[in-house]
C-alpha positions in Angstrom: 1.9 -5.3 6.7 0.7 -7.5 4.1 1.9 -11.3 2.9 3.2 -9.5 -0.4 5.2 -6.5 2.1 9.0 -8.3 2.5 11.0 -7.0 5.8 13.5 -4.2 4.6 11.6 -3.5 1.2 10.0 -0.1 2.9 6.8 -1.4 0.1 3.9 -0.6 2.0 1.3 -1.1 -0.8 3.1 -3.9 -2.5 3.5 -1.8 -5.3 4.8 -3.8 -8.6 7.3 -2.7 -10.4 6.8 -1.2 -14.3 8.7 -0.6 -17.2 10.1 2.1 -15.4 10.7 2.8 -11.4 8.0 4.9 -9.5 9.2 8.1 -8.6 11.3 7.5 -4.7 11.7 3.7 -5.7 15.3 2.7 -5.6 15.8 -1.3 -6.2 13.6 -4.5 -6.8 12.4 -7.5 -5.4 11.0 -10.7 -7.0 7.8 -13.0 -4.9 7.1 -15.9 -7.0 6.6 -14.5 -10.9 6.1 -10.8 -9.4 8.5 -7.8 -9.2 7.8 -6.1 -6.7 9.6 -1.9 -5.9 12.0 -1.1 -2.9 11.9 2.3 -1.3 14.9 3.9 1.2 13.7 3.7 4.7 13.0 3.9 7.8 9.2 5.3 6.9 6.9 5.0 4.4 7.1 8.8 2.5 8.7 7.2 -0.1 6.2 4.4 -0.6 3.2 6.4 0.3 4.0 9.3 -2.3 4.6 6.3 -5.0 1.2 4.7 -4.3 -0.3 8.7 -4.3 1.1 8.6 -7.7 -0.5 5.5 -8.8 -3.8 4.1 -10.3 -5.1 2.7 -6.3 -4.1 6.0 -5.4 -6.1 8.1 -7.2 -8.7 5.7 -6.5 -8.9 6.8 -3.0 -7.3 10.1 -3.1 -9.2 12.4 -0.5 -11.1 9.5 1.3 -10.4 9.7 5.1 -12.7 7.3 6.6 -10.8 4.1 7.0 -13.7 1.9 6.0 -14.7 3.5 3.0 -10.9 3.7 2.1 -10.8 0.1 2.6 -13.9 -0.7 0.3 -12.9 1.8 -2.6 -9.3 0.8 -2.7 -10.3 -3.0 -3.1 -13.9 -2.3 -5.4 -14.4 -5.3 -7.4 -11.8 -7.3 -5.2 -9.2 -5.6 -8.1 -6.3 -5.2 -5.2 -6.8 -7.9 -3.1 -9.6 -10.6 -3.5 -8.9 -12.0 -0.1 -12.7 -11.6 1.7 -11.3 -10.0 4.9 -9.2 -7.7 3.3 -11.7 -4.7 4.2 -11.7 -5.4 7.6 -8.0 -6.0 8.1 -6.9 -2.9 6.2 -9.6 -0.9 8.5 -8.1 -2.5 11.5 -4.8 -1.9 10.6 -5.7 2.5 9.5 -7.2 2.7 13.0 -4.4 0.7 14.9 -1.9 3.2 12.8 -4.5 6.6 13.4 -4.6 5.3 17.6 -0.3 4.8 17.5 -0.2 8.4 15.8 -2.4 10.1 17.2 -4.8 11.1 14.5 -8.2 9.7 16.2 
């Protein structure tokens, strides 16, 4: 999970909250100036189909190679500008693929 995900939020993406919720959101949380959305849990459906739904989403919609997910989602640094972000979210698809059994 990353620093913006908060324990019990179900937030995978660390999707903000707009003017309106995402579709499967169902509260708010606040990090510093930022609102962020909730999402019932246990899982990630909820969160998932909400990020499906959104702008990064469609970024990356049909990409299954982790690495080039990893690069497209974060072109330009425009989701996160942190310089290992790549590799940790490439890490963190394969450590989820091995756990599930996708590989």
């Amino acid at each position: 999970m990353g620093p913006l995900i908060q324990a019990g939020t179900n937030n995978y993406f660390s999707l903000e909250a707009g003017p309106a919720f995402a579709a499967g959101a169902n509260g708010t949380y606040q990090l510093g100036a930022n609102t962020f959305e909730t999402y019932p849990g246990p899982g990630m459906l909820a969160s998932g189909n909400a990020f499906a739904q959104s702008y990064f989403g469609a970024r990356v919609n049909g990409i299954t190679d982790p690495q080039a997910f990893a690069t497209t989602l974060n072109a330009g640094g425009s989701y996160n500008s942190s310089s290992s972000y790549n590799s940790t979210l490439t890490s963190t698809i394969n450590q989820a693929n091995a756990v599930m059994g996708c590989q």
